[in-house]
C-alpha positions as CSV (number, residue, x, y, z in Angstrom):
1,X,34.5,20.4,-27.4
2,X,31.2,19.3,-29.2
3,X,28.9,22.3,-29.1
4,X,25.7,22.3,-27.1
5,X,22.8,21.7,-29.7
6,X,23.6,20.2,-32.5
7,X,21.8,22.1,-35.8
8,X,18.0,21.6,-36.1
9,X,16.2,18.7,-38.7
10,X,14.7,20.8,-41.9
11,X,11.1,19.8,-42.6
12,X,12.9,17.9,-45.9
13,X,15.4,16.5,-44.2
14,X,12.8,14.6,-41.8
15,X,10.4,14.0,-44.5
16,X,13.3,11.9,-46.1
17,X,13.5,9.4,-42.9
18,X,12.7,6.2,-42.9
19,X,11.0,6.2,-39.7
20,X,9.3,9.3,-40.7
21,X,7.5,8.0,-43.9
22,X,3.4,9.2,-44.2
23,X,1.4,6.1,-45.4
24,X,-1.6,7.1,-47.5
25,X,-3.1,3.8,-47.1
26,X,-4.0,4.4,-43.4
27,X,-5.2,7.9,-43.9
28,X,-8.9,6.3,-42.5
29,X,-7.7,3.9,-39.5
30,X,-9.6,6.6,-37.4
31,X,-13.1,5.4,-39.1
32,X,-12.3,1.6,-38.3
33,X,-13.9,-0.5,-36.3
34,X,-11.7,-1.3,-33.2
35,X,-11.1,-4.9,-34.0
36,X,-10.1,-4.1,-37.8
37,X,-7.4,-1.5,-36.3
38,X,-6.4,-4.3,-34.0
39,X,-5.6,-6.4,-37.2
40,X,-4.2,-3.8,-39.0
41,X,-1.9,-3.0,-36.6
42,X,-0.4,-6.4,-35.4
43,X,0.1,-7.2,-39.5
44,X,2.6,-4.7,-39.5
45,X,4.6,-5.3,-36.3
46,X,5.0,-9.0,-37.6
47,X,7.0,-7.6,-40.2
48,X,10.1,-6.6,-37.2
49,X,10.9,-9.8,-36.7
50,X,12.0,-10.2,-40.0
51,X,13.6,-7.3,-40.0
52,X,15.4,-8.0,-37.3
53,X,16.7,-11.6,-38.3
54,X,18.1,-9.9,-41.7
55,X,20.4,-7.9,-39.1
56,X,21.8,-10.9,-37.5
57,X,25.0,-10.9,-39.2
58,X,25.8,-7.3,-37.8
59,X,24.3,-8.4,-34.1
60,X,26.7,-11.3,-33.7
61,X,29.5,-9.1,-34.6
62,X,28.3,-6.8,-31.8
63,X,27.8,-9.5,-29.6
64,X,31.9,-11.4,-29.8
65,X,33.0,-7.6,-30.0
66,X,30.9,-7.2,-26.6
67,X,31.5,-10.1,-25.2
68,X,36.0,-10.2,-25.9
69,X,34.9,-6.6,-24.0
70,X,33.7,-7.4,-20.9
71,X,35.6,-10.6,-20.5
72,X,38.6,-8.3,-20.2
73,X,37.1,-5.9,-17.5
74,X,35.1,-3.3,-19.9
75,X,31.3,-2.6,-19.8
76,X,28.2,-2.0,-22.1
77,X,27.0,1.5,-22.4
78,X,24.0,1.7,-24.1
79,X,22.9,5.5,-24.9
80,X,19.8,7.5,-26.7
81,X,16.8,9.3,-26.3
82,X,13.2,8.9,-25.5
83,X,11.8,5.6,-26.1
84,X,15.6,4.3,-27.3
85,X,17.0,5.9,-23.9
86,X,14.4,3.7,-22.2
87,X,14.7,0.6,-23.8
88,X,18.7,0.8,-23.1
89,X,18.1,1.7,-19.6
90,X,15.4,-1.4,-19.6
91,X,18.0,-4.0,-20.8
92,X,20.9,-3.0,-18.3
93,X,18.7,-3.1,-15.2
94,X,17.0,-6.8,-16.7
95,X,21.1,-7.9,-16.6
96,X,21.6,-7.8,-13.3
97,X,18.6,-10.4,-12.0
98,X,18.7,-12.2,-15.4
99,X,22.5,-12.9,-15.5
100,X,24.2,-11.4,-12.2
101,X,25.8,-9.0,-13.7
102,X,28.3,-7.1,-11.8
103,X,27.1,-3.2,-10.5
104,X,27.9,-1.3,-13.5
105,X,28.6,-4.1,-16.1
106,X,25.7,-2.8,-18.2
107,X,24.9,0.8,-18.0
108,X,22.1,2.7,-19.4
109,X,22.4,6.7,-20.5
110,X,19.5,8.4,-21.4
111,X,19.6,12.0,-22.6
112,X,18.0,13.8,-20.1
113,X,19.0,11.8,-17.1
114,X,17.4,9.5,-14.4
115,X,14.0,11.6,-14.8
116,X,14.0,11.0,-18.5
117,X,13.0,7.3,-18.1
118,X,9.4,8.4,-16.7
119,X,9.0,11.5,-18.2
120,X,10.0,13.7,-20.8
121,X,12.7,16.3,-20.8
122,X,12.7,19.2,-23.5
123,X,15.5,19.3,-25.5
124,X,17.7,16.5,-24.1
125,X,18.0,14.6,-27.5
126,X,19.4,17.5,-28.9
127,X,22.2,18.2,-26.5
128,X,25.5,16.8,-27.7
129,X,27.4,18.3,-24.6
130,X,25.2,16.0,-22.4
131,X,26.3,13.0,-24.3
132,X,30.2,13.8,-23.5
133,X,29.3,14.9,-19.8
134,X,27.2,11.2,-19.1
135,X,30.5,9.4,-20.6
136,X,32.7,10.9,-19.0
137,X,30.9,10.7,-15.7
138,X,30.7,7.3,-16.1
139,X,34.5,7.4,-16.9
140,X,34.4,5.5,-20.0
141,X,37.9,3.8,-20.9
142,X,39.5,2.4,-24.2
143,X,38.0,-1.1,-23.0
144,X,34.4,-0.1,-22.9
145,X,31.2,-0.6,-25.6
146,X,28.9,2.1,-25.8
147,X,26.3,1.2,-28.3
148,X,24.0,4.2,-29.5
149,X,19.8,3.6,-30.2
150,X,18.4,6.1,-32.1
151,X,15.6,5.0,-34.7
152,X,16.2,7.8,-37.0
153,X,19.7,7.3,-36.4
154,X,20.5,11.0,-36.4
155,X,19.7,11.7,-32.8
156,X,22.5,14.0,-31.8
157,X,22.9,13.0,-28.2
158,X,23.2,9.1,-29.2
159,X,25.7,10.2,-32.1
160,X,27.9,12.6,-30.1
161,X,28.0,9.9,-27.4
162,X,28.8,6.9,-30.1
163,X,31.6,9.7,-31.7
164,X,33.3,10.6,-28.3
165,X,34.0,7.2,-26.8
166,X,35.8,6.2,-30.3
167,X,37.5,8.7,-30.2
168,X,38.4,7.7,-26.3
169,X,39.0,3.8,-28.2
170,X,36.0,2.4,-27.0
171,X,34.1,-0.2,-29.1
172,X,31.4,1.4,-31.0
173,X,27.4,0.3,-31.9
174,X,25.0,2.0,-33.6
175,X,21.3,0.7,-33.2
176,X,19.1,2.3,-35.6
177,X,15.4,1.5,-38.3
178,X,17.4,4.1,-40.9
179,X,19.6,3.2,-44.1
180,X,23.1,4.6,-43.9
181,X,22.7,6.6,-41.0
182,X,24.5,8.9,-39.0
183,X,24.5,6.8,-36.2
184,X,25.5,3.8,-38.0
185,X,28.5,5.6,-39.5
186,X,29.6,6.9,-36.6
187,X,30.1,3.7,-35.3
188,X,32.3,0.9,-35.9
189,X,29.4,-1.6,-36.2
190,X,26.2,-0.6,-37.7
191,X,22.9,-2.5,-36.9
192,X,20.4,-1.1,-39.0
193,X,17.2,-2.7,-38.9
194,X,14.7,-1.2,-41.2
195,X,10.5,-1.5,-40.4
196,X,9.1,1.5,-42.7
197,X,7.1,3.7,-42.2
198,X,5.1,3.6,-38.9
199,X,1.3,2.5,-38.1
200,X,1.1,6.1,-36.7
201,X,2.7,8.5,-38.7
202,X,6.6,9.5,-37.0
203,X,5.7,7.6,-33.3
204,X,8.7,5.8,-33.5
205,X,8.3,4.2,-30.3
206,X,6.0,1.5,-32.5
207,X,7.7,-1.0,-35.0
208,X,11.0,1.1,-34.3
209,X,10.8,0.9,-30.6
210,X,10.0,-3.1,-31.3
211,X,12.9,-3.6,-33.5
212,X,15.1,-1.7,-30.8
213,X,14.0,-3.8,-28.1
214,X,14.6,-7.0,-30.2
215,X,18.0,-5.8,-31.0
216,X,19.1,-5.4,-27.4
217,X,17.7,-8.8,-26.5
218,X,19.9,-10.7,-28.7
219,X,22.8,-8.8,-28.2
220,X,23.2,-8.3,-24.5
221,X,21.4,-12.2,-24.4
222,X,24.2,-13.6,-26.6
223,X,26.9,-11.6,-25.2
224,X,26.2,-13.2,-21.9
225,X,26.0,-16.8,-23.0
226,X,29.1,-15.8,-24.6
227,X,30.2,-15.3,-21.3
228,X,29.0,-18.4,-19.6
229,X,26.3,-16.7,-18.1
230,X,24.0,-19.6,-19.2
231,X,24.2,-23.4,-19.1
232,X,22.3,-24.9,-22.3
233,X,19.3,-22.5,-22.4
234,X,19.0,-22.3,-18.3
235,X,19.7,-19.2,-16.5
236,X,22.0,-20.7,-14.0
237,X,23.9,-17.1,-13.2
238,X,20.4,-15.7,-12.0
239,X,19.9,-13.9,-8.3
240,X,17.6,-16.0,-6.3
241,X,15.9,-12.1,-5.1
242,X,12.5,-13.1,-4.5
243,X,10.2,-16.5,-3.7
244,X,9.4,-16.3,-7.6
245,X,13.1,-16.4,-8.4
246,X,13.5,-19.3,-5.2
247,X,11.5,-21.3,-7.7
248,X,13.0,-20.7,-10.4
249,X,16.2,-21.9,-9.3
250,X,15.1,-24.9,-8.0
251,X,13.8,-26.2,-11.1
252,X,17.1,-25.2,-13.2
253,X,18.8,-26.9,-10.9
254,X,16.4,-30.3,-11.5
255,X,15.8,-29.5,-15.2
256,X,20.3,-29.0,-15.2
257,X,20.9,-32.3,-13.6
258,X,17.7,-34.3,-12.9
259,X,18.5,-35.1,-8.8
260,X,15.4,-34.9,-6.7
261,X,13.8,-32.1,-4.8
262,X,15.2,-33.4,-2.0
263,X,19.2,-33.3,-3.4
264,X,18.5,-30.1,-4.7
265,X,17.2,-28.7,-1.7
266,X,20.3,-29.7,-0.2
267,X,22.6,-28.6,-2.7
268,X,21.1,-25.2,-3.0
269,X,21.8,-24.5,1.1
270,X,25.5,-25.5,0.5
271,X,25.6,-23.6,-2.2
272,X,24.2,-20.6,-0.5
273,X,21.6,-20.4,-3.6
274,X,24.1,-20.2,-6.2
275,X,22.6,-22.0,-8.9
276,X,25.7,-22.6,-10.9
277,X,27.4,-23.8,-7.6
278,X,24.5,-26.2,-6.5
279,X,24.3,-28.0,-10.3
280,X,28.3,-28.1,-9.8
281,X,28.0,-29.7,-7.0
282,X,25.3,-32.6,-8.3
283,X,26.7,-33.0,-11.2
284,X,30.3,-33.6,-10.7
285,X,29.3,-35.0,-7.2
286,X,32.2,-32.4,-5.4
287,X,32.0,-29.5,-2.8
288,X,30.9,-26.1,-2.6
289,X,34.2,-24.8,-2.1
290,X,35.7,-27.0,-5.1
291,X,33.1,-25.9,-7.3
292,X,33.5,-22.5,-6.5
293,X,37.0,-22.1,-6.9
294,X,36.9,-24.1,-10.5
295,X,34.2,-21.5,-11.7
296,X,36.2,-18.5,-10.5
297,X,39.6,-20.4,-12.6
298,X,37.3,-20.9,-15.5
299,X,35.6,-17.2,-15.4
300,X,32.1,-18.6,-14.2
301,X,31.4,-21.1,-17.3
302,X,29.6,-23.8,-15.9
303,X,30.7,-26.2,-18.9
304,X,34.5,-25.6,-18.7
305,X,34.3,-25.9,-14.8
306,X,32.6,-29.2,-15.6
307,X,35.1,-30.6,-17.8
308,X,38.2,-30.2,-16.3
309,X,36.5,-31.4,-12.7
310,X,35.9,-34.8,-14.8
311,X,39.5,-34.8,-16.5
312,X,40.8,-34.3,-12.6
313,X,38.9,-37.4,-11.8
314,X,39.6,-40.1,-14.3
């Protein structure tokens, strides 16, 4: 059993973080004029993109590991603290509308729990014990992802969680703005993206938080069009929830397979606003049902449903 807390940061060893780096050269920002701090600041966020693309290799990794994953029955755990806790928790619930995930596909752990999101809770990043007792209340399994966020990369709770599902067989990831981390070796695959010192001295929810959130984009976005979840660039696995997303739909469907508003119309009431279903049906000019049933044998890809429906009919 982990212990509870894991051993306190010495003022050295935080001093010696990337993410925790003083800059000098900003010692003043306080005496700008508001439009020069404006500028200052945006100049250094452009630098996370960059950043971020130098990662790539390591995302895509993440992203075929993720994807084999799920495609098999597992899930995506993401877990850390604080701003990282939030922006994990932010990407699983965007899954669901974005790419109709199914309940529990995606998960999000923060330290701290549900009220963690919203507000802070004293102590939670610290508590290994926590990390073990989320997992295992989740009921990780061997075929699960849990990928850690922790800018520092030392965050107890998002280590102890990364360390006890490998140890359960689970694929690892460790997020994190800090060279050879603990997180990152901890895991099997370490993305470590690494933005320097912050615009505001240690407030990593800045360029780190910004690097995080770019991280999480392209791996759970690539997963899913991994997955089929997509058709080209459209969103065709979205959930028609609102009047917003009614619209939406429609024009996939039109941009998907150019019929009028009239066909589409039509096409989306057969398909009971299924979007992959309706462009099915106008496109290889076949039923709801048929359509249905070839997605289901080809695991919902819209393409591969596609292609054997035209080899059927030659």
């Amino acid at each position: 059993m982990l212990p509870p807390h894991a051993s306190p940061l010495t003022s050295e060893e935080l001093s010696s973080l990337a993410t925790e780096q003083h800059r000098p050269d900003l010692a003043d920002i306080d005496l700008l004029p508001t439009s020069e701090l404006v500028r200052l600041m945006t100049r250094d966020d452009a630098r996370v993109p960059e950043a971020v693309h130098a990662a790539s290799d390591a995302i895509a990794h993440a992203a075929d590991v993720t994807a084999a994953r799920l495609a098999a029955g597992g899930r995506l755990v993401y877990m850390g603290a604080g701003t990282a806790g939030r922006i994990g928790v932010l990407d699983a619930s965007e899954c669901v509308p974005t790419f109709n995930t199914r309940p529990g596909q995606v998960v999000g752990l923060i330290a701290g729990g549900p009220p963690a999101v919203t507000l802070p809770v004293e102590g939670a990043e610290d508590d290994e014990a926590m990390a073990v007792e989320h997992l295992d209340a989740i009921g990780l399994t061997a075929q699960d992802v849990v990928c850690g966020i922790a800018a520092s990369g030392r965050t107890p709770y998002a280590v102890a969680g990364v360390r006890h599902a490998r140890g359960l067989g689970a694929a690892t990831i460790g997020i994190s703005c800090s060279p050879d981390s603990a997180l990152g070796r901890a895991a099997d695959i370490a993305i470590e993206v690494v933005v320097g010192a912050e615009f505001i001295t240690g407030s990593t929810r800045l360029k780190a938080g910004s690097a995080q959130k770019l991280v999480v984009n392209a791996l759970s976005t690539t997963t899913m069009i991994r997955l089929g979840k997509t058709y080209g660039n459209l969103m065709v696995d979205l959930q028609a929830s609102n009047e917003k997303l009614r619209k939406r739909s429609h024009r996939i469907v039109a941009l998907a397979t150019g019929a009028d508003a009239a066909e589409i119309d039509a096409a989306l009431d057969a398909a009971g606003n299924e979007v992959k279903t309706a462009v099915h049906i106008l496109l290889a000019g076949t039923t709801a049902e048929r359509a249905r049933g070839l997605l289901r044998t080809h695991g919902g890809s819209l393409r591969k449903a596609l292609a054997e429906n035209a080899h059927a009919t030659r």
